[in-house]
Residue frames as qw, qx, qy, qz and C-alpha x, y, z in Angstrom:
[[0.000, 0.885, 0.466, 0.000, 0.00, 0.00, 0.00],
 [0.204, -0.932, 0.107, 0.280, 2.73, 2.56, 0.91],
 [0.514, -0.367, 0.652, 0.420, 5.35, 1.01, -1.12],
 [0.552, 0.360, 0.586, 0.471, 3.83, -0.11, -4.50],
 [0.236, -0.193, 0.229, 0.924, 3.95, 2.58, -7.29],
 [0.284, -0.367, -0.635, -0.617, 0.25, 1.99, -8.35],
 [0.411, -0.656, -0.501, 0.388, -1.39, 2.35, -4.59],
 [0.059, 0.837, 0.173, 0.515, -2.68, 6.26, -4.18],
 [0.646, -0.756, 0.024, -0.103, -1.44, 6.28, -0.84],
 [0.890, 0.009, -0.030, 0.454, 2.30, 5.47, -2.03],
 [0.550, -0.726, 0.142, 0.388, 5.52, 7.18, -0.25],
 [0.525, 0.791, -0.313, -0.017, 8.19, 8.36, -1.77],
 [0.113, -0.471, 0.874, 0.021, 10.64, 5.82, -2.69],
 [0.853, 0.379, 0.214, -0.289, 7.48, 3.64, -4.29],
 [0.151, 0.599, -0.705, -0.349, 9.13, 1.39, -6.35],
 [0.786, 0.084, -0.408, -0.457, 8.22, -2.22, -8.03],
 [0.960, -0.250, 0.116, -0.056, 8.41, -5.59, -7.00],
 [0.892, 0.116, 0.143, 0.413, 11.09, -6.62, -9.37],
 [0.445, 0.692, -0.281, 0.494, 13.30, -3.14, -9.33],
 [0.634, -0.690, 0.214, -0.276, 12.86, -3.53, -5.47],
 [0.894, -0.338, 0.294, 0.025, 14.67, -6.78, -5.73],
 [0.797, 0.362, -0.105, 0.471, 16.84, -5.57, -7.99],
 [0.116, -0.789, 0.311, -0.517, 17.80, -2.71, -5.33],
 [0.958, -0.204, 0.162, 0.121, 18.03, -6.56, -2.88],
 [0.827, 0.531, 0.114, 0.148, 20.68, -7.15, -5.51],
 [0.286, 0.746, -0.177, 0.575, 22.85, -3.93, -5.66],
 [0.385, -0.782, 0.281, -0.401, 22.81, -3.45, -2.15],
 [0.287, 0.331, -0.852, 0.288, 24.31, -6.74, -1.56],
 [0.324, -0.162, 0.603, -0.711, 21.18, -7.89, 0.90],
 [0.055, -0.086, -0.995, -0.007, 19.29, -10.82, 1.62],
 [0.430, -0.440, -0.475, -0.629, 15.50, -11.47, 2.32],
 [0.268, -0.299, -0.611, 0.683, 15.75, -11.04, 6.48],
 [0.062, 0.874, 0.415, 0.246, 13.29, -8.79, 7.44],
 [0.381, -0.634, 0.267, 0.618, 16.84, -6.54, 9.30],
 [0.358, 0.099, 0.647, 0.665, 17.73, -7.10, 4.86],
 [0.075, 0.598, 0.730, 0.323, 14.33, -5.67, 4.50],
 [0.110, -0.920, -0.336, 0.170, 14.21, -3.08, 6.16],
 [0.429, -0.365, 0.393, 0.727, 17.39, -2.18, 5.14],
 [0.165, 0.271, 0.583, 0.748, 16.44, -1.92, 1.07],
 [0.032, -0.850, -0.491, -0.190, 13.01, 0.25, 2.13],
 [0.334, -0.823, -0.082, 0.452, 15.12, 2.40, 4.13],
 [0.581, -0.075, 0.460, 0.667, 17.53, 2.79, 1.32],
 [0.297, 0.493, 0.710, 0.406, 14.97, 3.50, -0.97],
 [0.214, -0.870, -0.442, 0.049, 12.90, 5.59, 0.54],
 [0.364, -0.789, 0.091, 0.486, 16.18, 7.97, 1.89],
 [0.456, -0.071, 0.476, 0.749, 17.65, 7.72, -1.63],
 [0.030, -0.693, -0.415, -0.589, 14.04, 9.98, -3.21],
 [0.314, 0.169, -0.142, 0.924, 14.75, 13.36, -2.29],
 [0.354, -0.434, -0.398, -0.727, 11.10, 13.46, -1.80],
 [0.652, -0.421, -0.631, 0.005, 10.91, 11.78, 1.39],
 [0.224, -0.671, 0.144, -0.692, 10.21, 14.35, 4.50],
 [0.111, -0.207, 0.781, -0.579, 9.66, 13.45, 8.40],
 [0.591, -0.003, 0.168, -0.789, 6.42, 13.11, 7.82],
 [0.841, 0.162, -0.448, -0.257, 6.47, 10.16, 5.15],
 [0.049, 0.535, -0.661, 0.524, 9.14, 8.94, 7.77],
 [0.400, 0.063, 0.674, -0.617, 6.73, 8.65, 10.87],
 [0.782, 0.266, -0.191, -0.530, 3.91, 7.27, 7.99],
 [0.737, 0.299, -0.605, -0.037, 6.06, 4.29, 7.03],
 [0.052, 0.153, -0.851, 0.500, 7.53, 3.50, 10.82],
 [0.628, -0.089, 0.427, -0.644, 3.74, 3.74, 12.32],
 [0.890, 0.136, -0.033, -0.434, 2.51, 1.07, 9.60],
 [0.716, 0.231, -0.657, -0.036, 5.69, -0.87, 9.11],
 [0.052, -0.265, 0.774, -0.573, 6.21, -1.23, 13.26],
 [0.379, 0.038, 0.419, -0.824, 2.17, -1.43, 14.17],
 [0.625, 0.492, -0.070, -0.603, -0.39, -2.02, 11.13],
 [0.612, 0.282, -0.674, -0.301, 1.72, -4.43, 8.93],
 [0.883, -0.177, -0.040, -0.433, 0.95, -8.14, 9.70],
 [0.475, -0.652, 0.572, 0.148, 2.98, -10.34, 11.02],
 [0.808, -0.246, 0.005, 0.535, 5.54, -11.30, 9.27],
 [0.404, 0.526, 0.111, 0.740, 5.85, -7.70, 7.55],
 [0.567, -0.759, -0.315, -0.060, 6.17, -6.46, 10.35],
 [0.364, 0.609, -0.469, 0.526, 9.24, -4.39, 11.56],
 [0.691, -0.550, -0.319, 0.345, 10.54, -5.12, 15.03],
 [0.352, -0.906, 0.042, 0.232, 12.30, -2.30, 16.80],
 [0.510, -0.456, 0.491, 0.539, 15.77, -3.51, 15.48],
 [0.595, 0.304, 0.502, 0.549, 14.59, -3.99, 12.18],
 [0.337, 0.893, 0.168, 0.247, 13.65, -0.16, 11.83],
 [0.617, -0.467, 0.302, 0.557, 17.56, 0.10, 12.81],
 [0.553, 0.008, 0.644, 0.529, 18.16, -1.15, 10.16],
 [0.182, 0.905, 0.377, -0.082, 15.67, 1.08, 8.50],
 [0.032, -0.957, 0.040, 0.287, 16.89, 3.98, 9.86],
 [0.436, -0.513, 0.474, 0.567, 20.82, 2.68, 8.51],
 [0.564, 0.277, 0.564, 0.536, 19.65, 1.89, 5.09],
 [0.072, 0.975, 0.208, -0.008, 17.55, 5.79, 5.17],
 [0.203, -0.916, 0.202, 0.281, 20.95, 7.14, 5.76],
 [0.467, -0.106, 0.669, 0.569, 23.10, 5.20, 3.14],
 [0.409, 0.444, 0.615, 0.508, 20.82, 6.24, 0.47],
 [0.213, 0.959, 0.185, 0.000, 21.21, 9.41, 1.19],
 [0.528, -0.634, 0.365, 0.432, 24.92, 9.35, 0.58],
 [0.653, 0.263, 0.627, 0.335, 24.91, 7.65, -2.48],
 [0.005, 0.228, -0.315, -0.921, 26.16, 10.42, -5.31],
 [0.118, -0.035, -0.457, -0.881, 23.07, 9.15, -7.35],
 [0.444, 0.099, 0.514, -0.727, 19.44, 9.89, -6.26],
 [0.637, 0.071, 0.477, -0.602, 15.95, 8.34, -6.85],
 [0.040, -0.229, 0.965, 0.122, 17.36, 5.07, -7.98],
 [0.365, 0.433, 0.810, -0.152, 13.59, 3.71, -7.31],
 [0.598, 0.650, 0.303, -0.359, 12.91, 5.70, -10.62],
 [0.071, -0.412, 0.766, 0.488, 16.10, 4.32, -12.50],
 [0.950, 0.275, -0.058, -0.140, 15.19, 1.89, -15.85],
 [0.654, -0.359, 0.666, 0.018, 17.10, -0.62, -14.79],
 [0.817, 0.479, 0.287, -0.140, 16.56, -2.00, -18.19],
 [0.489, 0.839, -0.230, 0.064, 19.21, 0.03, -20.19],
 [0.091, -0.745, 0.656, -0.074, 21.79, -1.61, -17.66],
 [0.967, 0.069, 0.159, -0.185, 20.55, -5.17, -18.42],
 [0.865, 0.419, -0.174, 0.215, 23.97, -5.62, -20.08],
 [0.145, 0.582, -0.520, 0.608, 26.47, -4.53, -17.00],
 [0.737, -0.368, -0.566, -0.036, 27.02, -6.33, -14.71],
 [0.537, -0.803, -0.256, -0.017, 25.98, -5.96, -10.91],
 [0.568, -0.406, -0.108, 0.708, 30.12, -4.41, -9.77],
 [0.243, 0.291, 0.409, 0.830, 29.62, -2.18, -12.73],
 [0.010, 0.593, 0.506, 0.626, 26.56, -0.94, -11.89],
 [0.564, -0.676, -0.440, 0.178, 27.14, -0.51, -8.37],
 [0.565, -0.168, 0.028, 0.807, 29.96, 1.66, -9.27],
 [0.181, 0.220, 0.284, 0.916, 28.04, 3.91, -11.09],
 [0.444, -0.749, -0.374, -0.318, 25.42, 4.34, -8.59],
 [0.141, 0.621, -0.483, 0.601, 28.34, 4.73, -5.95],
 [0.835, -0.486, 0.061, -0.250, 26.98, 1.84, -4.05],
 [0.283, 0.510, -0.758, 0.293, 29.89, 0.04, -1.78],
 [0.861, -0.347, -0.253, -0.272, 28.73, -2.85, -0.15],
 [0.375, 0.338, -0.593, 0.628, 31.61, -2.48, 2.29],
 [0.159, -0.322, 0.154, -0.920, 29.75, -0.01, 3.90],
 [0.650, -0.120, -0.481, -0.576, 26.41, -1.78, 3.69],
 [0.686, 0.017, -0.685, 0.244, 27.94, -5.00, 5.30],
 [0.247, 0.156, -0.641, 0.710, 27.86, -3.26, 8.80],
 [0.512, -0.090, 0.198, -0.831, 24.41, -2.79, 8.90]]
């Protein structure tokens, strides 16, 4: 609801199923929900659009509201909060409106380079 890109009620950092998991992918992260919250936080902090407001929106439903198992536990919006601040570091912004498509032929060290992602970094969260 807050996430897909077709839902009226979607945040910034909306982004599909399958560029979501290609943001999984780049980021070097698994399907934990700590992994999960990690890529929404990413997302979400990498679209310049996202305010305090959408913030407290997305913690109330992903902590409260979602069902269990999408559900965030305290630690996972850690993790949240670390992936919100990596993607705003990253040199290039709202990645969750990249076409992935045109890079279909570069592969994943390549493309992380040119998004300035460093799964060094990443790894500690």
């Amino acid at each position: 609801m807050l996430e897909n890109p077709n839902s009226l009620l979607a945040l910034p950092g909306k982004i599909s199923l399958r560029h979501h998991d290609y943001i999984h992918i780049l980021l070097g992260r698994g399907i934990s929900p700590k992994d999960e919250a990690f890529v929404i936080g990413f997302t979400m902090g990498n679209d310049l659009k996202t305010n305090k407001l959408h913030l407290f929106i997305y913690k109330v439903f992903a902590r409260f509201l979602y069902p269990y198992p999408y559900n965030f536990s305290a630690l996972d919006l850690i993790n949240f909060n670390l992936g919100f601040m990596y993607g705003r570091t990253i040199k290039i912004k709202q990645i969750n409106e990249m076409n992935f498509e045109i890079y279909q032929n570069e592969t994943i060290g390549v493309l992380r380079s040119i998004l300035g992602i460093n799964t060094d970094e990443i790894k500690l969260a």
